[in-house]
KEKE-3310 file (N, C-alpha, C; in steps of 0.2 Angstrom, whole numbers, plus 5000, padded with zeros to 4 digits):
npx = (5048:5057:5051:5053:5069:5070:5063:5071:5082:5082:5079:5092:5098:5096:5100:5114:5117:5113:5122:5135:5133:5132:5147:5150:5149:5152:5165:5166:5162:5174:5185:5181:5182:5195:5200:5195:5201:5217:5213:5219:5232:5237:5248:5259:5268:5266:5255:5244:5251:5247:5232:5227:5227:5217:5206:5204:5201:5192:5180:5181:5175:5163:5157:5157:5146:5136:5134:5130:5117:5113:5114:5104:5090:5088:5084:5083:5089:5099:5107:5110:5115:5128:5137:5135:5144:5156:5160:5162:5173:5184:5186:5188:5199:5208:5215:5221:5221:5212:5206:5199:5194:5184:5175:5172:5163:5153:5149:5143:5133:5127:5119:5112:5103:5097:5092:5082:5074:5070:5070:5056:5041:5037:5049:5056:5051:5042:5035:5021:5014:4996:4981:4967:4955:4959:4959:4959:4959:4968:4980:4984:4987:4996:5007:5011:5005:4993:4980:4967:4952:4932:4925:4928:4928:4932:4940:4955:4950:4937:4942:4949:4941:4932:4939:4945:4931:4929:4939:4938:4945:4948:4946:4961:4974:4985:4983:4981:4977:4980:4984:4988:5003:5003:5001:4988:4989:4984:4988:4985:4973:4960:4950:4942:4943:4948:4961:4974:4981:4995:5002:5008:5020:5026:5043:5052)
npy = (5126:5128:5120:5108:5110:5110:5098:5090:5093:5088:5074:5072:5074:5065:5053:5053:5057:5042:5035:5040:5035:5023:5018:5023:5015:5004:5004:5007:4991:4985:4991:4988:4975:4973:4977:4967:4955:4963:4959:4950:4950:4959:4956:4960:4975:4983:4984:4988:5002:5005:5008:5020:5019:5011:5013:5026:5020:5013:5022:5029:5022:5021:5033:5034:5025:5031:5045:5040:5032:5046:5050:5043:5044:5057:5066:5075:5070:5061:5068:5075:5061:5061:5073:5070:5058:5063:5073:5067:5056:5067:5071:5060:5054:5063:5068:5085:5095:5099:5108:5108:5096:5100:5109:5101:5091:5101:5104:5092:5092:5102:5098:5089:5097:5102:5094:5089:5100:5107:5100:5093:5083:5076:5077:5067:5052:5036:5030:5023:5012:5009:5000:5008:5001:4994:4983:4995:4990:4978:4985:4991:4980:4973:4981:4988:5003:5015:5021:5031:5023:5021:5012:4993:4988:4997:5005:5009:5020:5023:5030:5041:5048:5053:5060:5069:5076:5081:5092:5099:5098:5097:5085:5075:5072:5069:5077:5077:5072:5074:5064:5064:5057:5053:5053:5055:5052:5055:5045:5041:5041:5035:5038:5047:5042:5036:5025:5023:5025:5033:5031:5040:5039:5045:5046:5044)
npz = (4865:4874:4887:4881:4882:4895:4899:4893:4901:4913:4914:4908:4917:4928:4923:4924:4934:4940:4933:4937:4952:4949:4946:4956:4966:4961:4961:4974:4979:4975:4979:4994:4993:4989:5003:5012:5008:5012:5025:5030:5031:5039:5047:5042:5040:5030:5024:5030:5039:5052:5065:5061:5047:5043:5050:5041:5028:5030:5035:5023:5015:5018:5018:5007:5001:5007:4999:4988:4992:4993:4979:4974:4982:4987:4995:5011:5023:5019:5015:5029:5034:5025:5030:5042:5044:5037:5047:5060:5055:5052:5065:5070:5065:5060:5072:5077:5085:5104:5102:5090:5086:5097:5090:5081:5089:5092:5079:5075:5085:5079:5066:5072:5081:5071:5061:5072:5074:5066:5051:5043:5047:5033:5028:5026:5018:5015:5000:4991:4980:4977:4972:4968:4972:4984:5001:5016:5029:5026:5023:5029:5040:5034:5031:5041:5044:5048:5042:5043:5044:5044:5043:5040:5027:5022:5005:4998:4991:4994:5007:5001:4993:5003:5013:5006:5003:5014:5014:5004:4992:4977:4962:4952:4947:4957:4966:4983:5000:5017:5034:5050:5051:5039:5019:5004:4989:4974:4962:4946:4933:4927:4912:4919:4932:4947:4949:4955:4969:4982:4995:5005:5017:5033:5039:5053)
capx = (5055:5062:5049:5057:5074:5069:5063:5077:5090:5078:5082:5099:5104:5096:5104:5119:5117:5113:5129:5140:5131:5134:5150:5155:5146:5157:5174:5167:5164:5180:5188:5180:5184:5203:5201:5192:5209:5220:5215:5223:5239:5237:5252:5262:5267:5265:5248:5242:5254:5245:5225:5222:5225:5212:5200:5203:5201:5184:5175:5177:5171:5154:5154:5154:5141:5132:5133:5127:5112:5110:5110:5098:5084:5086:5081:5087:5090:5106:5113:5116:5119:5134:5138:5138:5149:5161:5163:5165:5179:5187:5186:5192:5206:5212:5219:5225:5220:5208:5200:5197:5188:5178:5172:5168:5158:5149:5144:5137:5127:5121:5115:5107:5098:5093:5087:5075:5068:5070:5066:5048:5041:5036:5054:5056:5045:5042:5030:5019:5010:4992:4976:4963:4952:4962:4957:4963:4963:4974:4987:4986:4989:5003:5012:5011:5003:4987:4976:4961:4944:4926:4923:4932:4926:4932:4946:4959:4947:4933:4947:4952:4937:4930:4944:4944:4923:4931:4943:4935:4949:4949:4948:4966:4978:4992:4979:4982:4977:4985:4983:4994:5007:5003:4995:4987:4990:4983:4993:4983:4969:4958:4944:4939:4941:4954:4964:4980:4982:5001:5003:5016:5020:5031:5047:5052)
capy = (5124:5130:5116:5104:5108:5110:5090:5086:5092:5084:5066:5071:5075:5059:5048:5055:5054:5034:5033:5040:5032:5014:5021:5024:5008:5000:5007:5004:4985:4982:4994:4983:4967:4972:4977:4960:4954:4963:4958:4942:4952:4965:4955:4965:4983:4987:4984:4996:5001:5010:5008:5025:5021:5005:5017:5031:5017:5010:5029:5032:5016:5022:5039:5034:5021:5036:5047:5034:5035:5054:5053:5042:5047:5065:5069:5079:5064:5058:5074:5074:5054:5061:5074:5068:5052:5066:5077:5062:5054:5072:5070:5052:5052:5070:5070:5087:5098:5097:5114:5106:5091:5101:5111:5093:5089:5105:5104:5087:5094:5108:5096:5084:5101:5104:5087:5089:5105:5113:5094:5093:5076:5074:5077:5060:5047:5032:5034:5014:5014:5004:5000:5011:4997:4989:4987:5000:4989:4974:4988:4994:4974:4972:4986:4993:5008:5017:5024:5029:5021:5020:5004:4988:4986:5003:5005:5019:5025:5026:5035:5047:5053:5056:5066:5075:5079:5086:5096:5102:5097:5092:5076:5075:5065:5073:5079:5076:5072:5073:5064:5065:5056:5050:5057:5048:5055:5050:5043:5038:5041:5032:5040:5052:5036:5035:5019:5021:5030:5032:5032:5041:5037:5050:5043:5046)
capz = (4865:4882:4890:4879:4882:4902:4901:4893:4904:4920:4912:4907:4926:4932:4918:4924:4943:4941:4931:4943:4957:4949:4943:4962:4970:4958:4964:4983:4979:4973:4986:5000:4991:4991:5010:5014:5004:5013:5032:5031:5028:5044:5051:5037:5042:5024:5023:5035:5045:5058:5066:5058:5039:5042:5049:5036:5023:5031:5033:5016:5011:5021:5017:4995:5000:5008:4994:4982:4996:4993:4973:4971:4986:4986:5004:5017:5029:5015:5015:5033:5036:5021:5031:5049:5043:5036:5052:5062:5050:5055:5073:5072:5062:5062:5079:5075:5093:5105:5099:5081:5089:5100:5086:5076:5090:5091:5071:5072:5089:5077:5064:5075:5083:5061:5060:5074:5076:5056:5050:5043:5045:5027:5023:5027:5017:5012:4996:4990:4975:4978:4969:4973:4977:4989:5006:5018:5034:5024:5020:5038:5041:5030:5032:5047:5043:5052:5038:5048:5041:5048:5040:5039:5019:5016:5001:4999:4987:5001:5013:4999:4993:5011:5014:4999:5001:5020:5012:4998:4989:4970:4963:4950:4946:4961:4971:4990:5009:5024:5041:5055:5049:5032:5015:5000:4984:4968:4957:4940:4935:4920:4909:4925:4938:4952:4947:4960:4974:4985:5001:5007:5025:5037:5043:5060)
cpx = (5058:5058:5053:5063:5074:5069:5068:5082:5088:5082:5087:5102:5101:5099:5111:5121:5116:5120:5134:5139:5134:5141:5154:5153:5151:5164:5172:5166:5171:5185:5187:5181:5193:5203:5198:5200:5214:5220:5218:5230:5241:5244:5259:5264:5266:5262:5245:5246:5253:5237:5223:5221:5217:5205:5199:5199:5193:5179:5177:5175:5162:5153:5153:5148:5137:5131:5130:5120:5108:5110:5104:5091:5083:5084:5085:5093:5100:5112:5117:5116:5130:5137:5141:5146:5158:5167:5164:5172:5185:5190:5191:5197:5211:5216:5223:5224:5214:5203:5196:5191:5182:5172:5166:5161:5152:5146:5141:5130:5122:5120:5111:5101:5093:5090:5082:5072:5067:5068:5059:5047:5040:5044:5058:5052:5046:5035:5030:5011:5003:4986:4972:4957:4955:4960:4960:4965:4968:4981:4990:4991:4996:5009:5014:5009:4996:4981:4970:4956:4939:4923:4928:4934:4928:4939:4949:4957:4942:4937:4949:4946:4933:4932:4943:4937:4925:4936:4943:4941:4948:4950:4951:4971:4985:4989:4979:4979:4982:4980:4988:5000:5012:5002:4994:4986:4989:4986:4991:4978:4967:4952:4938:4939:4948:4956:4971:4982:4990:5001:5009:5017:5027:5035:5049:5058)
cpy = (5124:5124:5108:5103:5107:5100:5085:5086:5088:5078:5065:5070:5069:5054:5049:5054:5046:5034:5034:5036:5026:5015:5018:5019:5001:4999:5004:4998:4982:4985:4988:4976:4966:4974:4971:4955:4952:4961:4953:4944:4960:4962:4960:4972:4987:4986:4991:4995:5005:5009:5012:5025:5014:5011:5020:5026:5015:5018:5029:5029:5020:5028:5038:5029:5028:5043:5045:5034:5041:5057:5050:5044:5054:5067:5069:5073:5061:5061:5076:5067:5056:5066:5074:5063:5056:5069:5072:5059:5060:5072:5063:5051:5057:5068:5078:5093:5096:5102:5112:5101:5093:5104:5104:5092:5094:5105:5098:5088:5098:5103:5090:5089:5103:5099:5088:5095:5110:5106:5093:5084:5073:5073:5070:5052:5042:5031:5024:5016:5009:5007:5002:5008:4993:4990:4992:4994:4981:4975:4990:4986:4973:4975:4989:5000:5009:5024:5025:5027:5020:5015:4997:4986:4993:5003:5012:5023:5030:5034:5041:5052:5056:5060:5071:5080:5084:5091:5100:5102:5094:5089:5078:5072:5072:5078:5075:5075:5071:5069:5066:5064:5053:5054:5052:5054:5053:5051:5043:5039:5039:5033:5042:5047:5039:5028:5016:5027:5027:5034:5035:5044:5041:5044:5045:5045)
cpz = (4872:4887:4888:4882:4891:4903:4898:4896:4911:4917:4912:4913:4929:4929:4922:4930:4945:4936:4937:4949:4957:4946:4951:4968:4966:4960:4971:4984:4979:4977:4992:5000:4993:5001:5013:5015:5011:5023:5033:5032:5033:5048:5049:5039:5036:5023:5025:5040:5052:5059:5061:5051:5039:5043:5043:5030:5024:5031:5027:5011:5014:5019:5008:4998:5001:5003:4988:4984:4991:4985:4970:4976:4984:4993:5007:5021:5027:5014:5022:5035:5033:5028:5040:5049:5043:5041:5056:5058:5053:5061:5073:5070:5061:5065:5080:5082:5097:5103:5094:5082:5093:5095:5082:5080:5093:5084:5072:5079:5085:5071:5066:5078:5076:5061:5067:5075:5068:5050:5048:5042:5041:5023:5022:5024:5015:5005:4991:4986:4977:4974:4971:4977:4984:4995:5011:5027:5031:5023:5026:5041:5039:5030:5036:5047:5047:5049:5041:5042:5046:5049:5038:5032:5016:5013:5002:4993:4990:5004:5009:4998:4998:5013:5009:5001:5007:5020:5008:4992:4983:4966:4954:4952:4949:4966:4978:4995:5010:5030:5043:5054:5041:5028:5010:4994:4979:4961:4949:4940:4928:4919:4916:4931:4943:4953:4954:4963:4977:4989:5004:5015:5027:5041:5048:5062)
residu = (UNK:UNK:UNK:UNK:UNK:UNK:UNK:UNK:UNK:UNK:UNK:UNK:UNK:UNK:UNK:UNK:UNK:UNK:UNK:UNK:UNK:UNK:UNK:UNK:UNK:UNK:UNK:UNK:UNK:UNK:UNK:UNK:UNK:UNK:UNK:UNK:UNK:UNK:UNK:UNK:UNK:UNK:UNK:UNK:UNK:UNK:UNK:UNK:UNK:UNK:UNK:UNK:UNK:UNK:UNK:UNK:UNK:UNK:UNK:UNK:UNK:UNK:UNK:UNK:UNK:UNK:UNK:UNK:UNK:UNK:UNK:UNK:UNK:UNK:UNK:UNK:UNK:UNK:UNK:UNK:UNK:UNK:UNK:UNK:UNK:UNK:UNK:UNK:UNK:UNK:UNK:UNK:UNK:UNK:UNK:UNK:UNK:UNK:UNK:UNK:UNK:UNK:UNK:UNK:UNK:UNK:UNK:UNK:UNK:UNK:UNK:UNK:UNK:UNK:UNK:UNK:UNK:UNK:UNK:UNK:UNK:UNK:UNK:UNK:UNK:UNK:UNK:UNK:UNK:UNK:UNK:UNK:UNK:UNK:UNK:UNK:UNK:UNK:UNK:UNK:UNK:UNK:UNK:UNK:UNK:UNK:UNK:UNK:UNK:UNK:UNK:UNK:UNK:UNK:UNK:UNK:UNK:UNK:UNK:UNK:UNK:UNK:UNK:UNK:UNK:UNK:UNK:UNK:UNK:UNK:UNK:UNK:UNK:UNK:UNK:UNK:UNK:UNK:UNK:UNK:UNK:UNK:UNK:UNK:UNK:UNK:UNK:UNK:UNK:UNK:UNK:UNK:UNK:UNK:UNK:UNK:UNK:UNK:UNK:UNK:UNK:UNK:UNK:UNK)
# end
């Protein structure tokens, strides 16, 4: 029962997170519509009557698009684009001393020092479902990716299970390699076979 209600409350909180997401993509279209609108109408002092509300009004168009980002990925990278965006916004439109502002730009120094040295390169992915026969150097081709192989003719069935026999790692469906900057994960698997393997390539 308790696995039950565990995968139902998984679903529920993604059902819910795509609601609000298009919820709040919805509101930032029509927010950015009426600000389109209203430039024709900047000559106006009741429009906006100062640079700062134009700004204010643009940073929080980019900070909801950027939250809209960080419910549907889930990675690190979204939480601080949200949060850079924020602490800038603060700096830029505050104006309330120069202390306040130094501190702002001390915290976005301390999360660009988080982003690169506490940052794991995997936390960044981009993740691409493929046939396990499929060539490995057409994928290299087409995507810009650098899967090593030995053979020209070798697939990403070849490249996993080599891997694998060199790792003594277990052939399973979510079973893993790593190289340098990639890994290959197998996705599906049919009546003991490996059908679809994913590539999931480190962002940088």
């Amino acid at each position: 029962m308790e696995k039950y209600a565990h995968l139902f409350l998984k679903y529920l909180t993604k059902i819910l997170e795509f609601v609000i997401a298009s919820l709040l993509a919805c509101a930032i279209i029509v927010m950015t519509v009426q600000l389109a609108l209203s430039m024709e109408k900047l000559t106006d002092v009741t429009t906006y009557p100062n640079y700062d509300d134009l700004l204010t009004a643009c940073f929080n168009l980019i900070i909801g698009v950027e939250l809209i980002r960080m419910l549907y990925l889930h990675t690190p990278i979204t939480v601080f684009e949200v949060l850079l965006f924020a602490i800038a916004r603060q700096i830029i439109i505050d104006h309330s001393s120069p202390l306040n502002s130094l501190l702002g730009v001390v915290a976005i120094a301390i999360l660009f020092a988080t982003r690169k040295f506490l940052f794991s390169s995997f936390d960044e992915t981009d993740k691409t479902i493929f046939r396990a026969t499929q060539k490995v150097h057409q994928i290299n081709r087409l995507f810009h990716m650098a899967i090593p192989s030995s053979d020209k003719d070798d697939t990403l069935l070849d490249v996993m299970l080599h891997k694998m026999h060199e790792d003594g790692t277990e052939i399973g469906t979510g079973a893993c390699v790593y190289f340098s900057d990639l890994g290959l994960r197998i996705a599906k698997m049919r009546e003991g076979k490996i059908t679809r393997i994913e590539v999931i390539r480190s962002i940088h």
